[in-house]
C-alpha positions as CSV (number, residue, x, y, z in Angstrom):
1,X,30.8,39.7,12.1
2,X,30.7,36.9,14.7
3,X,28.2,35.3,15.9
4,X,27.7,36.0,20.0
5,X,24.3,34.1,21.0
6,X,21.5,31.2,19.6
7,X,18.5,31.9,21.5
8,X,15.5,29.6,21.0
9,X,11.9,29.7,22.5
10,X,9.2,27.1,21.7
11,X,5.6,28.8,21.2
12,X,2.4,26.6,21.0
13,X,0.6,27.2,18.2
14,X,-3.5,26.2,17.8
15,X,-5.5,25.8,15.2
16,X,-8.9,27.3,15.3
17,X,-9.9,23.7,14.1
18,X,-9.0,20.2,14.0
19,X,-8.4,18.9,10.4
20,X,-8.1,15.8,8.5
21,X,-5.9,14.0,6.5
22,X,-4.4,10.6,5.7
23,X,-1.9,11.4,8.7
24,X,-3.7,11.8,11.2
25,X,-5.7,14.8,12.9
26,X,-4.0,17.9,13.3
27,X,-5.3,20.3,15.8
28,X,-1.8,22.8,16.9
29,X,2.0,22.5,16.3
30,X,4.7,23.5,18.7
31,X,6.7,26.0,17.0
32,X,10.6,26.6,17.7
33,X,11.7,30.0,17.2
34,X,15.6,30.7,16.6
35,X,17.5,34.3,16.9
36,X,21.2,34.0,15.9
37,X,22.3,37.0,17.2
38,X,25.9,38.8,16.2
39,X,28.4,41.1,17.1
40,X,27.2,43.4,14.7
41,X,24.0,44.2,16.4
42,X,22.4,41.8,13.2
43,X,19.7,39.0,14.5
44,X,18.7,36.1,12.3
45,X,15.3,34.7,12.5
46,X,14.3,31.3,12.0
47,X,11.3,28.6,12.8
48,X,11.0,25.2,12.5
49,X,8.3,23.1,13.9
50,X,6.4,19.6,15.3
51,X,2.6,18.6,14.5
52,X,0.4,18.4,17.7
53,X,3.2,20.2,19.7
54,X,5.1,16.5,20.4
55,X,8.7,16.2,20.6
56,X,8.8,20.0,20.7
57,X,11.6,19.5,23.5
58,X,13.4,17.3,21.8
59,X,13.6,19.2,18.4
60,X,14.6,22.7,20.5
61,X,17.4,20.7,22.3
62,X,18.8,19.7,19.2
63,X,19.3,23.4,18.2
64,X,20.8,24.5,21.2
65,X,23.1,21.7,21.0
66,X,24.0,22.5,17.6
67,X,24.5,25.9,18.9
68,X,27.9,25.7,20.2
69,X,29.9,24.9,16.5
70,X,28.4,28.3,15.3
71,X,28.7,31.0,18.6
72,X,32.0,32.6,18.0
73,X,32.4,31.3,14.7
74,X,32.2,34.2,11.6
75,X,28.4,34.2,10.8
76,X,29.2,34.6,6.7
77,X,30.7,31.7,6.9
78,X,27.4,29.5,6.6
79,X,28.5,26.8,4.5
80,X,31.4,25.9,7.3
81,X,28.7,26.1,9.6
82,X,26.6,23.0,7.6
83,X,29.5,20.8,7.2
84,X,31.0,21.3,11.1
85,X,27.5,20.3,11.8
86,X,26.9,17.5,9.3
87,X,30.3,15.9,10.6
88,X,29.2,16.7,14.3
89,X,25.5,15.3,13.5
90,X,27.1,11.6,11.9
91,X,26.8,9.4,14.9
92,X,23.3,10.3,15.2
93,X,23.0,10.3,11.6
94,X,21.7,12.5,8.7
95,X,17.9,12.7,8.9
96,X,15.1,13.4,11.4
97,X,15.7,16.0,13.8
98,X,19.6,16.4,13.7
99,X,19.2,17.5,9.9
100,X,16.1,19.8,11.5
101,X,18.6,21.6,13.8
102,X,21.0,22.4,10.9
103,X,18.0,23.6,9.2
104,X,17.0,26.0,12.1
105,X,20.5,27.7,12.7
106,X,21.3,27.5,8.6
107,X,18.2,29.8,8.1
108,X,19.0,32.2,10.6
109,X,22.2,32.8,9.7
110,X,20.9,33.4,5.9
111,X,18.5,35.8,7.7
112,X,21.0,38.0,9.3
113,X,23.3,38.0,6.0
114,X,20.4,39.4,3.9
115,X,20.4,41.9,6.9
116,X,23.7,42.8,7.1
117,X,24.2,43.3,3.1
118,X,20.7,44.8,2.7
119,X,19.2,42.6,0.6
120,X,16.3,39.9,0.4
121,X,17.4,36.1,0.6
122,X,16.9,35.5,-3.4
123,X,19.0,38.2,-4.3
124,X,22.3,36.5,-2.2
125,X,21.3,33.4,-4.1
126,X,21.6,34.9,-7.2
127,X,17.8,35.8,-8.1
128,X,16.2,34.3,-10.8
129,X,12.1,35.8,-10.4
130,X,10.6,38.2,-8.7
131,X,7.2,36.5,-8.0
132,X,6.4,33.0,-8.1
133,X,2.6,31.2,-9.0
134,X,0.9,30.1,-5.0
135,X,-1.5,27.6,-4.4
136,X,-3.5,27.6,-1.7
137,X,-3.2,24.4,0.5
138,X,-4.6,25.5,3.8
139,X,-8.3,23.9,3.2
140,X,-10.0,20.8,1.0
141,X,-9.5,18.5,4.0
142,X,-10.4,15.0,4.1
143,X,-12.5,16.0,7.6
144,X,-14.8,18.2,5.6
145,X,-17.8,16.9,3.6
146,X,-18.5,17.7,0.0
147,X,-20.6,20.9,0.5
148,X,-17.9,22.3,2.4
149,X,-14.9,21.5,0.0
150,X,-16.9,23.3,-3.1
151,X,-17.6,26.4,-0.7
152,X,-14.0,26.6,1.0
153,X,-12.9,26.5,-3.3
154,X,-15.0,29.0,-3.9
155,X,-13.9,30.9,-1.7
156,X,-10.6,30.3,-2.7
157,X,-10.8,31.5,-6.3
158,X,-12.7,34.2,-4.8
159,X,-9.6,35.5,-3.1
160,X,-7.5,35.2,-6.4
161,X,-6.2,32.0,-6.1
162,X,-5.5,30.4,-9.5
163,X,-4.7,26.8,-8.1
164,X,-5.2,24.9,-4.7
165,X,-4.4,21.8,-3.5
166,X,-6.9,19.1,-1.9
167,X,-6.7,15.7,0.2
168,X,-7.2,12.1,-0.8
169,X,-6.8,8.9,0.5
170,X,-10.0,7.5,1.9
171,X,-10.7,3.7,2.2
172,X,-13.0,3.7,-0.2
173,X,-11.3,5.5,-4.0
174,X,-14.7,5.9,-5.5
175,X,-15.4,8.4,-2.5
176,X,-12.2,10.6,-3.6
177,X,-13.6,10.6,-7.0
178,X,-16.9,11.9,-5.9
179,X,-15.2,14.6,-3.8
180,X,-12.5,15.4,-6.4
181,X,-15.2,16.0,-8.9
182,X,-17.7,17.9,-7.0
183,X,-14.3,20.6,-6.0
184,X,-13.4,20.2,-10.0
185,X,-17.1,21.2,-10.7
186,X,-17.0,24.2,-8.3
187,X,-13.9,26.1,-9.5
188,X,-14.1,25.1,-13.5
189,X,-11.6,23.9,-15.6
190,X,-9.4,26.9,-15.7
191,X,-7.8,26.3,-11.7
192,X,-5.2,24.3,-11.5
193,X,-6.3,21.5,-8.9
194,X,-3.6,19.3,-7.0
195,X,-4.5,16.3,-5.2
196,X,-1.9,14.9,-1.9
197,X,-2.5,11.2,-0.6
198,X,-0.5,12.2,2.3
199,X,1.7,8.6,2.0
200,X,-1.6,6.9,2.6
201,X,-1.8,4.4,0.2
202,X,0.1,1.4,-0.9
203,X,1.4,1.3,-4.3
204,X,-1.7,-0.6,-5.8
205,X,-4.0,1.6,-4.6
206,X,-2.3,4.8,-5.4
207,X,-2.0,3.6,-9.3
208,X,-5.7,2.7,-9.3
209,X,-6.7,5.3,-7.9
210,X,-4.1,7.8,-9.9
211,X,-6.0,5.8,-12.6
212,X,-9.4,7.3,-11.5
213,X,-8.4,11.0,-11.3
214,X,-7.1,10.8,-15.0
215,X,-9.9,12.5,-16.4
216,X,-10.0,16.0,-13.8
217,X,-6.4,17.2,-15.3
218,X,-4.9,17.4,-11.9
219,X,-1.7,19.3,-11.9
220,X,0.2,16.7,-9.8
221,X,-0.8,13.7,-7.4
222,X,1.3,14.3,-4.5
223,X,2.9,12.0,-2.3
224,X,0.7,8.9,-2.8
225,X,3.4,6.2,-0.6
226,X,5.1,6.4,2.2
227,X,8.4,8.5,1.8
228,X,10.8,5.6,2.5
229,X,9.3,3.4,-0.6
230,X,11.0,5.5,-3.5
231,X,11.1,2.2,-5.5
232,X,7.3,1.9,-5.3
233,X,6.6,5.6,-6.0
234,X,9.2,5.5,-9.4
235,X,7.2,2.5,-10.4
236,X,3.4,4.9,-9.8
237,X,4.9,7.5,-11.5
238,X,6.1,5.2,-14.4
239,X,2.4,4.3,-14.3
240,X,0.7,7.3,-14.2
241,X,0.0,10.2,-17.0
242,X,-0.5,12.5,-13.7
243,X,2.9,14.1,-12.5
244,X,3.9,12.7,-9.4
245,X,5.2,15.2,-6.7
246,X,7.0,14.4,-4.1
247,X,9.6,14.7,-1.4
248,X,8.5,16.9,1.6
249,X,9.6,14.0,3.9
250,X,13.2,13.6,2.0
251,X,16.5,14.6,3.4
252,X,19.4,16.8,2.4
253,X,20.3,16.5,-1.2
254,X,21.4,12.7,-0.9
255,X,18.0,11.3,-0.7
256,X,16.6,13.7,-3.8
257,X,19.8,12.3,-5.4
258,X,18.1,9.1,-5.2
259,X,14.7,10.3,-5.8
260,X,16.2,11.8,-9.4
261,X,17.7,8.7,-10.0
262,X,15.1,6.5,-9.6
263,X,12.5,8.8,-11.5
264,X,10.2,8.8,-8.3
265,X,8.8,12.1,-9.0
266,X,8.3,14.4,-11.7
267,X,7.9,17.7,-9.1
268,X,10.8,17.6,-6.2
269,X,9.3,19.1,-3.1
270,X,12.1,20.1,-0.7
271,X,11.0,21.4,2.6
272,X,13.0,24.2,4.1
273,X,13.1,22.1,7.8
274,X,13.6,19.0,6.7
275,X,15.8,19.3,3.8
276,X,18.5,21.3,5.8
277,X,17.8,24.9,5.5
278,X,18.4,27.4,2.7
279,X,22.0,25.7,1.6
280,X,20.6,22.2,1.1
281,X,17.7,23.5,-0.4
282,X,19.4,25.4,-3.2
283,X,21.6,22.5,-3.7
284,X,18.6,20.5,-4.3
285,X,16.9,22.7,-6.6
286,X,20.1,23.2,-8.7
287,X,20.5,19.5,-9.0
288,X,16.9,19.2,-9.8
289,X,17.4,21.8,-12.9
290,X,20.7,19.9,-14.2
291,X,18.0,17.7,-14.9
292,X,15.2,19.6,-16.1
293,X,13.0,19.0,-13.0
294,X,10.9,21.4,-11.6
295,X,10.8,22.3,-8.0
296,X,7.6,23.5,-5.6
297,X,8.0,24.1,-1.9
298,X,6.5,22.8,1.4
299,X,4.8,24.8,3.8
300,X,6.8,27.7,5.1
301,X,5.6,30.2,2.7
302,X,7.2,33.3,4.3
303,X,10.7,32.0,4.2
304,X,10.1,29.4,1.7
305,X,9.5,32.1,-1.4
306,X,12.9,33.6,-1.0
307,X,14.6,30.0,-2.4
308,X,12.2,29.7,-4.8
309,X,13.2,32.9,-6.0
310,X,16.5,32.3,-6.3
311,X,15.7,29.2,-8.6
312,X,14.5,29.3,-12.3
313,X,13.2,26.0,-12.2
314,X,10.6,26.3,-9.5
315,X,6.9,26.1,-10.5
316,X,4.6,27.2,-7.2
317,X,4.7,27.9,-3.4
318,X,2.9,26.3,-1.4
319,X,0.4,28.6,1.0
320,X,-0.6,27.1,4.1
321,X,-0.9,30.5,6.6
322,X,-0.3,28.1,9.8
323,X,2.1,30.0,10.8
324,X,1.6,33.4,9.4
325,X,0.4,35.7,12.6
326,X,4.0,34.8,14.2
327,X,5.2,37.3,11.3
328,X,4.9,41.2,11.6
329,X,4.6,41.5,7.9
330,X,2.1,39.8,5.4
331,X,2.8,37.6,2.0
332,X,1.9,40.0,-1.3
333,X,0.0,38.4,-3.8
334,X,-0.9,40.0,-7.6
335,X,-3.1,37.6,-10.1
336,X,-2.5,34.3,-8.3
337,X,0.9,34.9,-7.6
338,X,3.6,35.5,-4.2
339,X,6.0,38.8,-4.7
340,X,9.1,37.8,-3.9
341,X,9.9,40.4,-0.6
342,X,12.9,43.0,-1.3
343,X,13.3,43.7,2.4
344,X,16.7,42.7,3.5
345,X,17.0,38.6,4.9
346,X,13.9,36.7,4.8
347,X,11.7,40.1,4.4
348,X,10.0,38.8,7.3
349,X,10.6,39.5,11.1
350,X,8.8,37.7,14.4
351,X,5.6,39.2,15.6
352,X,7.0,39.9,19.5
353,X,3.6,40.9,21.1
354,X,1.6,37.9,19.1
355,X,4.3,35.4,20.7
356,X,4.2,36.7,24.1
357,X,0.6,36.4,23.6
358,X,0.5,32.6,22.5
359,X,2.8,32.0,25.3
360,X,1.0,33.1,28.3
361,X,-2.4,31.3,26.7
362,X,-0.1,28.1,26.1
């Protein structure tokens, strides 16, 4: 089976409300849909994406350049595919958006493999669980006040969430405390509670402030420095009784080489678009378990849950539902946790009428 066509399309995406956190307000993304299609009548699906719809050009050009060392080339063959592109890609270099592009065609081929064999993502990869624990991440902004955070985790545990993740980073750290503790109050000591700086501190404040949230038994205090300082974030998590989690901003498996290394984090975080697609991110997690680190996921929830499930060292899926109505089929859930789809590739196909639908509004 050969791969005849990449198609891509670039779909704004809004939120239904601006949000908050130590990055910046966020208020839509520009999405970039991928379809690897085949001789075989098999298409692959994939999306990768921009915050605030910027660089949205630049990112889709990068997959359609990308495109001609796959068309005509056997679509199985997807680790050739990475390394024609990682050689192609080394001018540029091996992070930011070339490493996004490998990402985008990487997953779409996985996609149309499951298709082709008849089986789910996790199952190629070897399967290791069927379901995998979720936390729900797509609320507890720094943009909302304090009455809001203990309603919106409410409402969360409500739903059947058994963790959830919230934002920090404000000038002042006694101001985090107050919030953490009034969300801590509201859903009891039973949920598991995450807290994410968002790389909005320097490596002072994170300690003192990782210091401060001691006493509310967070599960992990998530990215607290910028990504580049991996010295500074080893040294915080040295510092720290909190696990530090970490690495949504990291690339391919050479950067979480030196993440291991250095100790920077006790949770690696690969993200599907960033790390460089299914193949990386499995390399990643297998490298994480040779040394007994456990492994979460970063946005993506639809695709992301098929490489967790091929891995037994991962720990929780992240659920942020941005991107959610571009997908005909939902996420299942049973007492707090994600079922691992059994429909063949991802388990999850593009929403045609939704997309058209964005398009024209866009």
């Amino acid at each position: 089976m050969k791969v005849t066509a990449v198609e891509t399309r670039s779909v704004p995406v809004p939120l239904d409300e601006p949000i908050g956190s130590a990055l910046g307000t966020i208020s839509s993304f520009g999405c970039v849909l991928v379809s690897v299609r085949t001789d075989g009548g098999v298409t692959g699906e994939n999306l990768i994406f921009t915050l605030n719809n910027r660089r949205t050009r630049v990112l889709r050009q990068m997959v359609d350049e990308l495109a001609e060392l796959v068309i005509g080339q056997d679509a199985g063959h997807i680790a050739g595919f990475w390394a024609r592109a990682w050689k192609d890609n080394n001018f540029l270099g091996h992070k930011g958006v070339p490493v996004m592009g490998i990402s985008a065609i990487d997953g779409a081929l996985w996609d149309a493999l499951g298709k082709t064999a008849g089986l789910p993502i996790y199952r190629l990869l070897g399967g290791a669980k069927d379901r995998v624990p979720a936390y729900h991440s797509g609320g507890l902004w720094l943009s909302r006040s304090v009455d809001a955070l203990q309603a919106e985790a409410r409402d969360f545990t409500a739903k059947g969430f058994t963790a959830m993740k919230m934002r920090v980073g404000l000038p002042d750290p006694r101001v985090d405390i107050d919030r953490v503790r009034a969300v801590r109050e509201a859903i009891g000591p039973d949920i598991r509670l995450m807290a994410d700086a968002n790389q909005g501190l320097n490596e002072a404040q994170a300690i003192r402030l990782g210091r401060m949230l001691e006493e509310f038994d967070l599960t992990w205090f998530e990215e607290p420095l910028p990504a580049w300082n991996l010295d500074g974030l080893a040294r915080v998590a040295s510092a720290l009784d909190t696990p530090i989690a970490s690495g949504e901003t990291e690339y391919t498996r050479y950067g979480f080489r030196q993440m291991i290394e250095l100790r920077s984090a006790d949770i690696l975080m690969p993200d599907l678009q960033r790390v460089g697609g299914v193949s990386e991110f499995m390399r990643v997690g297998h490298m994480a378990e040779s040394h007994d680190i456990a492994v979460s996921s970063h946005l993506f929830p639809e695709t992301s849950i098929q490489v967790l499930g091929g891995l037994a060292n991962s720990n929780y899926l992240e659920y942020m539902p941005w991107f959610s109505p571009l997908y005909s089929e939902t996420l299942e859930f049973s007492d707090g946790q994600v079922l691992v789809p059994e429909r063949p590739g991802w388990g999850f196909t593009f929403n045609q009428d939704y997309i058209d639908h964005l398009t024209a509004c866009g």
